[in-house]
Steps between C-alpha positions, in 0.01 A plus 500: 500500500447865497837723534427660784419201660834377410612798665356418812633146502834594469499766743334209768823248399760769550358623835493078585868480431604809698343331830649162437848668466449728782732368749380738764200342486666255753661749735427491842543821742677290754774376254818445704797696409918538543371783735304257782787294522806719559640204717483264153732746355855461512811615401721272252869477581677473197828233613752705299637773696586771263867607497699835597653717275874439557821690370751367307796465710860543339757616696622124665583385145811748512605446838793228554355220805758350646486207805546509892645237624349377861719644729676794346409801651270762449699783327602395111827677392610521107879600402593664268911524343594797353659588127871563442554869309671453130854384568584778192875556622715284270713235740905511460678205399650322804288683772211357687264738516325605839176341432132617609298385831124435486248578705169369615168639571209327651137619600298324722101434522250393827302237441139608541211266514138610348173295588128487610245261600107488581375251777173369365235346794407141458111625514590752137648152367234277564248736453584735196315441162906570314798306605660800731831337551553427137386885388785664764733201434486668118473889628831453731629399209458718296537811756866304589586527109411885498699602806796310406473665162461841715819437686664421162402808326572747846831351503561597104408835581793559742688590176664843573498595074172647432412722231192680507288561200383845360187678529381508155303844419197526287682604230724236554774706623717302805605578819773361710407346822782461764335421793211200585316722670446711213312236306184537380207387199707679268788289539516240250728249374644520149695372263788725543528417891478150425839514236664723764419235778656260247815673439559617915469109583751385210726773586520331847587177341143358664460174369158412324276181404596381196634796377188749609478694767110426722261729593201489730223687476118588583259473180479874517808580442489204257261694279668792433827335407244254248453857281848511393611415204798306576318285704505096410181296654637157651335301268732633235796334626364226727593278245853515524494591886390341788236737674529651895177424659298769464715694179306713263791654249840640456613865468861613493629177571315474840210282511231567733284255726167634596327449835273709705715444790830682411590792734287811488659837605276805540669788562206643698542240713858558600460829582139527635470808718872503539438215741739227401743729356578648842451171668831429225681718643449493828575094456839641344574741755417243788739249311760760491509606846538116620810513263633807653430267837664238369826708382505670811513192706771370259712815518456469910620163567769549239632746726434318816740248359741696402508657863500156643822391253692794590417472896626141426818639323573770788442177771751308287787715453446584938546151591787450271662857601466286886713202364 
């Protein structure tokens, strides 16, 4: 065979082959499609429910839970005895000494009650793809764990020692902050204010866990104490120590639990537009003036009665003078 006849055989087979793996060949213009049948197309429901993101909560672990019994009351009162002074005078031989009195002091706490609830329809039940009851059974509880945490931490903050931290410059210069209203982005917390935190508590003979003093605080805050040098990661020592729930490290001898719930103060808050500030003290001056009421009223009958004991007297000494 010639060669350009083999040519032309060749050229035949490979245009042969092309149509026999043409699948287009067998396409049809009224091919049915996803499109036509909309109705065919459903969504998939996956059965996991995904979950929400949920802070770490840390405050309960260092509050003290104590019983009710059925029956006793609604206000809780703790007591308190006081400390003698230092008996420093030296006693004489044969005399008893006068001795000391104590004292007692008590504070006393309302029972408050905290809940919520969501009625569900018995057509949602039967009816609903998810188990409804089940998925608010598990956000109640959750949202029950997070307010009681709340009223924890709000209570904590009732404290009446506060120390406020410095405004830290750009060139790192520091300026003293004496009022909460004055805080802003600048303020930061440092090491220093953490050792004098330290030191104010331990001069108040404030007891501690375990021999450390705690500390709550947002992951901001968290971060810039992480820079210093002093600072010891919990992993260091959580060998030797049994770790708070949610602790990230030690500085100063105060260790520090992290949570996106602690208490967040922001000085433009407090004093936006001068609003609550004046609101303050027009609370104060309102309190005051139903104390001036009150002292008044005391002060009036005081000397009501001592009108009515000496009318008494006079009415006394008449009928005897008549004896």
């Amino acid at each position: 065979m010639e060669p350009q006849e083999e040519h032309n055989e060749a050229e035949k087979g490979k245009r042969n082959m092309e149509k026999l793996f043409d699948l287009q060949v067998f396409a049809q213009e009224n091919t049915q499609t996803t499109g036509g049948l909309s109705a065919e197309m459903k969504t998939y429901y996956g059965m996991e429910l995904l979950d929400n993101a949920k802070p770490q909560l840390v405050h309960n672990q260092f509050a003290a839970t104590k019983p009710l019994p059925t029956g006793g009351g609604k206000t809780v009162e703790w007591r308190k005895f006081g400390s003698f002074d230092k008996a420093l005078t030296p006693l004489t031989e044969g005399v008893t000494p006068d001795g000391s009195g104590i004292s007692v002091s008590y504070i006393t706490k309302e029972l408050a009650q905290y809940g919520d609830y969501t009625t569900v329809s018995d057509m949602l039940d039967l009816t609903a793809i998810d188990d409804v009851v089940l998925e608010i059974t598990d956000r109640h509880g959750a949202n029950m764990g997070l307010t009681l945490d709340t009223v924890t931490r709000n209570e904590i903050q009732q404290g009446k020692q506060v120390l406020y931290a410095p405004a830290i410059g750009a060139d790192g210069s520091k300026t003293e902050v004496t009022a909460r209203g004055a805080l802003t982005a600048a303020c930061r917390l440092t090491s220093e204010m953490v050792a004098k935190a330290a030191t104010q508590l331990k001069k108040m003979n404030a007891p501690t866990f375990d021999g450390k003093y705690v500390c709550i605080l947002h992951p901001s805050v968290a971060f810039d104490l992480r820079q210093d040098e002093a600072w010891i990661a919990a992993h260091q020592y959580a060998a030797a120590t049994e770790l708070f729930s949610g602790e990230i490290g030690e500085l100063h001898g105060v260790r520090f639990v992290e949570t996106t719930e602690a208490k967040i103060f922001r000085g433009e808050d407090l004093t936006q537009n001068g609003v609550l500030l004046e609101d303050a003290k027009k609370g104060l001056a309102e309190e005051l003036e139903v104390r001036k009421v009150d002292y008044d009223k005391k002060k009036f009958f005081e000397k009501m009665d001592q009108e009515l004991a000496a009318s008494a007297a006079k009415q006394k000494e008449e009928v005897d003078a008549m004896k």
